[in-house]
C-alpha angles and dihedrals in degrees: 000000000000125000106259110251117278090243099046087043091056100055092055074081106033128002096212095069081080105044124125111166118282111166094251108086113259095001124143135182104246117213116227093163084097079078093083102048086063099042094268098294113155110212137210086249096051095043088050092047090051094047094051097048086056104047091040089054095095142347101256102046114140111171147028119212131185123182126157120268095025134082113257111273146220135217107216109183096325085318113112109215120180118239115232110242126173113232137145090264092024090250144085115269124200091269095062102036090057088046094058087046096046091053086048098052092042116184100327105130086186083068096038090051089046093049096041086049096037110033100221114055129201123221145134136252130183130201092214109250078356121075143323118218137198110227139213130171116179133160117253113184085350094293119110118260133187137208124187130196115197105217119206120256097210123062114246120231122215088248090050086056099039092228113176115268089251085073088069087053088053097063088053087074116112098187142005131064130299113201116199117183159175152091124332103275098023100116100254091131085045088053098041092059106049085054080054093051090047083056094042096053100040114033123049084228125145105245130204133192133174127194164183110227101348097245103177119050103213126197122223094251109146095334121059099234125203118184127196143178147232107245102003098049095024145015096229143342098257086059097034083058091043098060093037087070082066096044090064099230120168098207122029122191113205107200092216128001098221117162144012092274100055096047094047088056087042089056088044094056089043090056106044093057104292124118105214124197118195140150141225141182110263136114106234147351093280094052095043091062091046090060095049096056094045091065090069132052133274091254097049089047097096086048091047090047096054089045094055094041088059090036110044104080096169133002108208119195132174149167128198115226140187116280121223096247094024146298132060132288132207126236120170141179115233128187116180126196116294142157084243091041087046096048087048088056094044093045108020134243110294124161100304106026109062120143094235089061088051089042099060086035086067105057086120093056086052093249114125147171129263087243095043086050087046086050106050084050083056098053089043092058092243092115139046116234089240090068100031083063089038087061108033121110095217105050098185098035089059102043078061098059095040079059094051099047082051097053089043090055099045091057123106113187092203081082120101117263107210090238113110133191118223094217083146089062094034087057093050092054091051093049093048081055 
């Protein structure tokens, strides 16, 4: 095999040795041509040169996606921008886009079965003293696809990520269960492990994680930490959880709570003196009951409902938006444990017991709404009016109160008020006195 350009070679170690000047910042126009003078074989040196220019393209890059018949593309800050690449058509064919994703996947048959009888496959790739990504490969219209997430290297504080106070109240927890949630980006693994880091630098705990793919390298610092994964460490989450009952671990993180077996050995560790801390993908408090519930029949629901009402200790839920001078914000939705919030879970929401209702009753408790979140980001001058009323929950009710912090801000109260005091009159009556 030929030697790789001297060009392609060199951003393997540093993107910016093929730059020329594209107008997006630190972009360069990759050559793949090189493809068709090695019968079309696709190596582990051009696939991580290729990696590295793209990622290194700019600082808030997220995620990596191949498809066939684009360019590959970036996600900068929410925003998909397409990645130069020199072919003979100027995108990515069949050929190339299997031969990334074999290289991905390696030699783990465990990956290879998963994604034959599937149809989609998660693992994990690192750029070594560059980047760690998430994978997932999956079939669309029969043809491979990738998705690459690219996963932090330094461990994020509360304060780094300006969660709320109350957070600091959540790791105090000893038993019962922690939701975090939302949609797929949206930081919840981010989140999760800063909580994890509190408890790591502050209590002499044994901590647990499993996960899929491991995305936060953790030290031993207070805590002893052990961290395991889906696939290498353990065959699946319900048996992961089974046998973490038998590692005596006083906090056990659960990547994703995804079916009814998993969540029925996640209530039994919370109950028997774990706190345990997961996520799912839901939207808010009300729909991540729901699901849970869902996942167990109509005639174990009062039971279930008794056993989450004794078990769920918070429901965090969060979005990222757009920021007013770029980037993205979080606002999240947080319930806590209450006697209203505990009756709602034993009897289920009806007209005048919602958990939204319970939700906004609570602020003093720090718990707090999606729109009241978006709200507060409004008045602070983080969010445009135009997003804060795209991600509410209660259009009209929040086009109401963007009108009334305008009009609280256009007020001057040097203007005259219409009212007028009859001191002329009033000194007259006195006199005649």
């Amino acid at each position: 095999m030929r030697p790789l350009p001297d060009r392609i070679a060199a951003s393997a170690h540093s993107a910016c040795d093929v730059l020329t000047g594209y107008p997006h910042p630190c972009w360069a126009q990759f050559s793949l041509s090189y493809l068709s003078s090695v019968s079309g074989l696709v190596n582990k040196e051009l696939i991580d040169a290729l990696l590295s220019a793209m990622i290194s393209s700019s600082e808030g890059i997220s995620d990596l996606l191949f498809a066939v018949g684009r360019p590959p593309i970036v996600e900068e800050h929410g925003v998909l921008e397409e990645f130069p690449v020199e072919t003979a058509t100027g995108v990515l064919d069949l050929t190339q886009i299997e031969q990334i994703a074999a290289h991905l996947m390696g030699d783990d048959d465990r990956l290879k079965n998963e994604f034959a009888t599937y149809g989609s496959c998660d693992c994990s790739y690192a750029l070594p003293k560059l980047a760690r990504f998430r994978v997932n490969i999956f079939k669309q219209n029969g043809r491979q696809a990738i998705v690459m997430r690219k996963l932090q290297t330094e461990i994020p504080t509360l304060e780094q990520l300006g969660l709320p106070p109350i957070f600091n109240e959540m790791v105090k927890e000893k038993n019962g269960i922690i939701f975090v949630t939302g949609a797929t980006g949206s930081g919840k693994t981010t989140t999760l492990a800063a909580m994890l880091n509190e408890l790591n630098v502050t209590q002499k705990i044994h901590i647990l994680t499993l996960e899929d793919p491991i995305e936060f390298l953790h030290p031993h610092r207070q805590a002893l930490f052990n961290q395991r994964q889906l696939g290498k460490d353990f065959p699946d989450f319900a048996s992961g959880l089974r046998a973490a009952l038998r590692q005596a671990p006083k906090v056990i993180l659960v990547g994703e709570i995804r079916d009814r077996a998993t969540m029925e050995i996640a209530m039994t560790a919370s109950e028997t003196g774990h706190i345990v801390f997961t996520t799912m993908h839901t939207i808010n408090a009300g729909q991540t009951i729901n699901r849970v519930l869902g996942m167990f029949s109509k005639d174990e629901e009062q039971q279930l409902r008794q056993r989450l009402a004794d078990t769920v200790r918070y429901v965090v839920s969060q979005r990222l938006v757009s920021k007013i001078g770029g980037g993205r914000l979080l606002v999240s939705e947080i319930m806590g444990s209450s006697l209203r919030t505990r009756e709602t879970l034993l009897y289920g929401e009806s007209e005048n017991r919602t958990f939204q209702e319970i939700i906004e009753a609570g602020d003093t408790l720090g718990w707090h709404t999606f729109d009241q979140s978006l709200l507060k980001a409004y008045k602070a001058d983080l969010i445009t009016d135009e997003t804060t009323i795209i991600f509410c929950a209660h259009k009209n009710k929040m086009r109401r109160d963007i009108d009334m912090v305008k009009k609280l801000r256009n007020r001057t109260f040097d203007e005259p008020s219409g009212l007028r005091m009859d001191a002329e009159a009033e000194a007259t009556t006195w006199a005649a006195a």
